[in-house]
N, CA and C atoms as an extended XYZ file, in Angstrom:
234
Properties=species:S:1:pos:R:3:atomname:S:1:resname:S:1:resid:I:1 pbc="F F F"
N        31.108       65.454      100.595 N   UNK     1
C        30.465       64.167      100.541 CA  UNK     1
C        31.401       63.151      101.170 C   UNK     1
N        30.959       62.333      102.205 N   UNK     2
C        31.418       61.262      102.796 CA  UNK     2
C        31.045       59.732      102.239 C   UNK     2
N        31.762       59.012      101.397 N   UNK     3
C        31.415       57.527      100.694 CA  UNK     3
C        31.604       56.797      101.573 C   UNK     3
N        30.900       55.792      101.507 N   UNK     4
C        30.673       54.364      102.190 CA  UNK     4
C        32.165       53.790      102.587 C   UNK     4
N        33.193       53.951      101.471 N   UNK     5
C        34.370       53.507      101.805 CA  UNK     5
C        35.353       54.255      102.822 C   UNK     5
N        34.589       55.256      102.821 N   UNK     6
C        35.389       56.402      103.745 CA  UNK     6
C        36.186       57.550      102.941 C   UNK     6
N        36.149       57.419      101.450 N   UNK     7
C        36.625       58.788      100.928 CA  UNK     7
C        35.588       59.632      101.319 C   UNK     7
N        36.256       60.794      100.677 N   UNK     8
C        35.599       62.281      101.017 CA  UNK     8
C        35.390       62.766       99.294 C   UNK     8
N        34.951       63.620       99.146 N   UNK     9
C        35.281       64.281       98.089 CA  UNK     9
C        34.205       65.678       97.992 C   UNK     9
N        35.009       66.734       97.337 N   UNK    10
C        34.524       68.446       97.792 CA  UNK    10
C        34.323       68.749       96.299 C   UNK    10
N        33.418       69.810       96.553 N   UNK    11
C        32.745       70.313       94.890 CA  UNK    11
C        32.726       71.665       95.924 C   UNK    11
N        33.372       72.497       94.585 N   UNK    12
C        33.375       73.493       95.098 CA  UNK    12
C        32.864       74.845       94.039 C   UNK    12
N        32.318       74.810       92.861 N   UNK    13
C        31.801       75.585       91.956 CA  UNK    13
C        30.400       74.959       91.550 C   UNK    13
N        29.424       75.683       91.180 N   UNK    14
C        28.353       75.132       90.885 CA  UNK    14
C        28.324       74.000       89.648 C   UNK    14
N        27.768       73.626       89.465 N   UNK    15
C        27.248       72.522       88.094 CA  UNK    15
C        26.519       71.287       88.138 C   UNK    15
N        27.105       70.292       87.660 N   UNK    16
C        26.584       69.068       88.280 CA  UNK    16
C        27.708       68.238       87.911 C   UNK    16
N        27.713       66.661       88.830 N   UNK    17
C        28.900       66.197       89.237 CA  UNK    17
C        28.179       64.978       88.960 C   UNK    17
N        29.062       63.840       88.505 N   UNK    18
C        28.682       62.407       88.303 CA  UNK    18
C        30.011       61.466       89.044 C   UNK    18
N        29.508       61.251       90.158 N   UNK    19
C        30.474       60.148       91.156 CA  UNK    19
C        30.688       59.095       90.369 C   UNK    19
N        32.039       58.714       90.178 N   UNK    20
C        32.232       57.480       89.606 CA  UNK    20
C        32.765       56.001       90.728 C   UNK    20
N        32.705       55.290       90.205 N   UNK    21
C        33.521       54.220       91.285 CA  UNK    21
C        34.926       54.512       91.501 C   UNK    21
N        35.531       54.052       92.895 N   UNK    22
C        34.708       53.467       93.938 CA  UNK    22
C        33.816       54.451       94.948 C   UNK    22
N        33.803       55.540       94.379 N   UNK    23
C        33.369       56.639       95.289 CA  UNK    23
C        31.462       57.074       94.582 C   UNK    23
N        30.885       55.404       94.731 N   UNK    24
C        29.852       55.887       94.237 CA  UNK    24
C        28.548       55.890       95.529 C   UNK    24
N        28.860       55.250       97.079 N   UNK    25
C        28.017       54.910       97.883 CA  UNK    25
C        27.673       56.181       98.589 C   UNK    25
N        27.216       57.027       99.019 N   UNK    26
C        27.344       57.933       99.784 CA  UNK    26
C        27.179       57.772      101.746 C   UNK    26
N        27.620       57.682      102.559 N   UNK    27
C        27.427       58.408      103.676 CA  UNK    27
C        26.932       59.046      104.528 C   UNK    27
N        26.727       59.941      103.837 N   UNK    28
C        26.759       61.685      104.325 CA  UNK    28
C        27.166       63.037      103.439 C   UNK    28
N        26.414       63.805      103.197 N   UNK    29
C        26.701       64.897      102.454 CA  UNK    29
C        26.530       65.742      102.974 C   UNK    29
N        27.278       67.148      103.541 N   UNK    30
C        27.304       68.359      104.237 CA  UNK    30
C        27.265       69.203      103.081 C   UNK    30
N        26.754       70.391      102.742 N   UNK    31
C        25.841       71.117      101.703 CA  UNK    31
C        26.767       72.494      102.006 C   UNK    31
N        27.572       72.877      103.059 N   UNK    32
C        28.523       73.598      103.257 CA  UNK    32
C        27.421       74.970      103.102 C   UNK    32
N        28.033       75.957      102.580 N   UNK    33
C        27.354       77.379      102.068 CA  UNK    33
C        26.380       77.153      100.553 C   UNK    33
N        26.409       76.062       99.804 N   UNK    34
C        25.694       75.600       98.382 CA  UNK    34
C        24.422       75.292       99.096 C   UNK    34
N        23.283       75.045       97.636 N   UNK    35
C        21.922       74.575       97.607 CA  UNK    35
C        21.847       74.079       96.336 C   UNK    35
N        21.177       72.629       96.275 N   UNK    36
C        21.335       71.683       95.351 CA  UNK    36
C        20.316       70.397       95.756 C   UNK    36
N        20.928       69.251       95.024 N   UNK    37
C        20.165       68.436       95.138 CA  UNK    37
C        21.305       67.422       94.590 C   UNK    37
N        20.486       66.306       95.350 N   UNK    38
C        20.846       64.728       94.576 CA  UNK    38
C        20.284       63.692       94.346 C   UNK    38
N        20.556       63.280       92.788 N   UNK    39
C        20.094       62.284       92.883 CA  UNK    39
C        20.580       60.875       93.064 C   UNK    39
N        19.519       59.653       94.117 N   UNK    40
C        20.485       58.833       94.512 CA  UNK    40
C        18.844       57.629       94.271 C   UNK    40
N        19.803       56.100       94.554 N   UNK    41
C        19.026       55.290       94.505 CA  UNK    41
C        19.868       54.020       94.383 C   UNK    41
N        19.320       52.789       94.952 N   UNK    42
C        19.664       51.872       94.473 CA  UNK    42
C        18.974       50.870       93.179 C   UNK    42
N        19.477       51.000       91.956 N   UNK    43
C        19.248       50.465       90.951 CA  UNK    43
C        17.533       50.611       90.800 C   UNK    43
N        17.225       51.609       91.010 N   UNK    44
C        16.236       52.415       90.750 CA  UNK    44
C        14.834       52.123       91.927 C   UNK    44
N        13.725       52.526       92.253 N   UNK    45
C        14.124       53.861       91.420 CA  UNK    45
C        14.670       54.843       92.232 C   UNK    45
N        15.197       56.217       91.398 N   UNK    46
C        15.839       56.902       91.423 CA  UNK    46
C        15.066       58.371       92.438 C   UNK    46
N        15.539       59.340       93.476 N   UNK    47
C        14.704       59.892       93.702 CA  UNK    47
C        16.004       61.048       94.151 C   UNK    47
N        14.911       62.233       94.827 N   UNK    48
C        15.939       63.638       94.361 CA  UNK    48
C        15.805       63.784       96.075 C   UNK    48
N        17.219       63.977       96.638 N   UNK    49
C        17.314       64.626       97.843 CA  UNK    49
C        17.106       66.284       97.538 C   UNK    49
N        16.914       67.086       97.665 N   UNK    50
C        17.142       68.726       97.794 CA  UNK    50
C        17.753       69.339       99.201 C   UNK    50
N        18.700       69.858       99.269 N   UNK    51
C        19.256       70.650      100.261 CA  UNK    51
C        19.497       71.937       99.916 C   UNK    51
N        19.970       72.985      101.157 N   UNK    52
C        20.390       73.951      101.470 CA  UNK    52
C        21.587       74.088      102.168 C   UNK    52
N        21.856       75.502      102.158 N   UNK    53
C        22.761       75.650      102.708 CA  UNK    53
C        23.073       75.451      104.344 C   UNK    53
N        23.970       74.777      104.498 N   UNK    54
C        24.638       73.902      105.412 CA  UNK    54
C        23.839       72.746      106.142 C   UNK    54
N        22.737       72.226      105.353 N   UNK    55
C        22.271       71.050      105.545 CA  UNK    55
C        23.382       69.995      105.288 C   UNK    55
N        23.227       69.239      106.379 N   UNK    56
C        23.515       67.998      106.485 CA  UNK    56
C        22.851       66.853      105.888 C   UNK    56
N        23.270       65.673      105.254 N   UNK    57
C        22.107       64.434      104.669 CA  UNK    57
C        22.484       63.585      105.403 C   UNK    57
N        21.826       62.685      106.018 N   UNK    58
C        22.546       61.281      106.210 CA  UNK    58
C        21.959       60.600      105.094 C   UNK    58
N        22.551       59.711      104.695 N   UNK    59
C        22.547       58.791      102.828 CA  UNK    59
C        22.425       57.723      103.447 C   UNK    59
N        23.062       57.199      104.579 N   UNK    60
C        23.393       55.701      104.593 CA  UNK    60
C        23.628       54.908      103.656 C   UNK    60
N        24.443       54.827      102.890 N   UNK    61
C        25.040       54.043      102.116 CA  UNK    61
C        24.403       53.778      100.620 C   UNK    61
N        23.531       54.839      100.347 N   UNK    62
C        22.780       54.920       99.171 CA  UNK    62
C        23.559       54.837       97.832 C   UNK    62
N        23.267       54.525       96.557 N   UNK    63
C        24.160       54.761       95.422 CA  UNK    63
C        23.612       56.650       94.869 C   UNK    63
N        24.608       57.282       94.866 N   UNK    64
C        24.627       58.672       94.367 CA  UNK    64
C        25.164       58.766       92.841 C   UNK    64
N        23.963       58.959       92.218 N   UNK    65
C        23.945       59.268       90.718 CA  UNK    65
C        24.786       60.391       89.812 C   UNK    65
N        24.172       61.341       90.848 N   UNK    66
C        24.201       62.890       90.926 CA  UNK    66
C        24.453       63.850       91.674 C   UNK    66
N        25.270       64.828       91.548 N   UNK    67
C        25.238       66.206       92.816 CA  UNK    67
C        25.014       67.345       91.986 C   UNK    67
N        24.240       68.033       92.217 N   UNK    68
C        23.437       69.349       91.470 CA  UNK    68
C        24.219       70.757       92.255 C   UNK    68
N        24.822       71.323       92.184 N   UNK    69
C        24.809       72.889       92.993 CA  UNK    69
C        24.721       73.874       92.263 C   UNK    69
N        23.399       74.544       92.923 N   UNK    70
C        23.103       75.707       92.317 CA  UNK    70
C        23.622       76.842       92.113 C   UNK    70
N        23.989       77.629       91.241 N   UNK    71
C        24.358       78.849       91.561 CA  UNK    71
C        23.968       79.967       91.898 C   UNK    71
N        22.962       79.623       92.186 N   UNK    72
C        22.075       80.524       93.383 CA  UNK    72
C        21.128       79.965       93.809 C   UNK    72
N        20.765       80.979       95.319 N   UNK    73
C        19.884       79.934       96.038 CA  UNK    73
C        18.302       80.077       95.368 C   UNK    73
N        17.475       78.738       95.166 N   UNK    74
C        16.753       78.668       94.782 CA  UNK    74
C        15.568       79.167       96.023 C   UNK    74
N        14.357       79.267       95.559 N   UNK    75
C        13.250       79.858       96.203 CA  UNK    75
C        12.706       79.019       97.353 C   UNK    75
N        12.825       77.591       97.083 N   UNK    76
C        13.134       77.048       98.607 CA  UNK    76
C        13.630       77.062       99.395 C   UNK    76
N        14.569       77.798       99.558 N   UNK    77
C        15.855       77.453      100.675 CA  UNK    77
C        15.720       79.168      101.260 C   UNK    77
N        14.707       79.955      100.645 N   UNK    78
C        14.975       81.299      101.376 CA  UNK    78
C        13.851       81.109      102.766 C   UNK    78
């Protein structure tokens, strides 16, 4: 994940992840080899990106709530 401020930050086991400040704007999210989802929004409402593996997002500067990675790939992404 690429933030608005220009950090980065990597998830690298499945679960779910809650961005805190200042690393709450997103960027860009590269989905690497994972399938997941996020949820993002500005001060609502709230709505669910879904990706796959090695999808790219562009966010543009969205607020990111949430990062979901599955631990396995779900039935969409086959």
């Amino acid at each position: 994940m690429t933030w608005s401020n220009g950090n980065t930050s990597t998830y690298s086991c499945s679960g779910t992840y809650y961005p805190s400040s200042p690393n709450i704007y997103g960027r860009s999210f590269y989905a690497a080899g994972w399938s997941g989802e996020l949820t993002v929004g500005d001060d609502g409402p709230y709505y669910v990106r879904y990706f796959c593996d090695f999808n790219k997002l562009d966010l543009g500067g969205v607020r990111v709530w949430e990062v979901m990675l599955n631990a396995t790939k779900p039935a969409r992404c086959k």
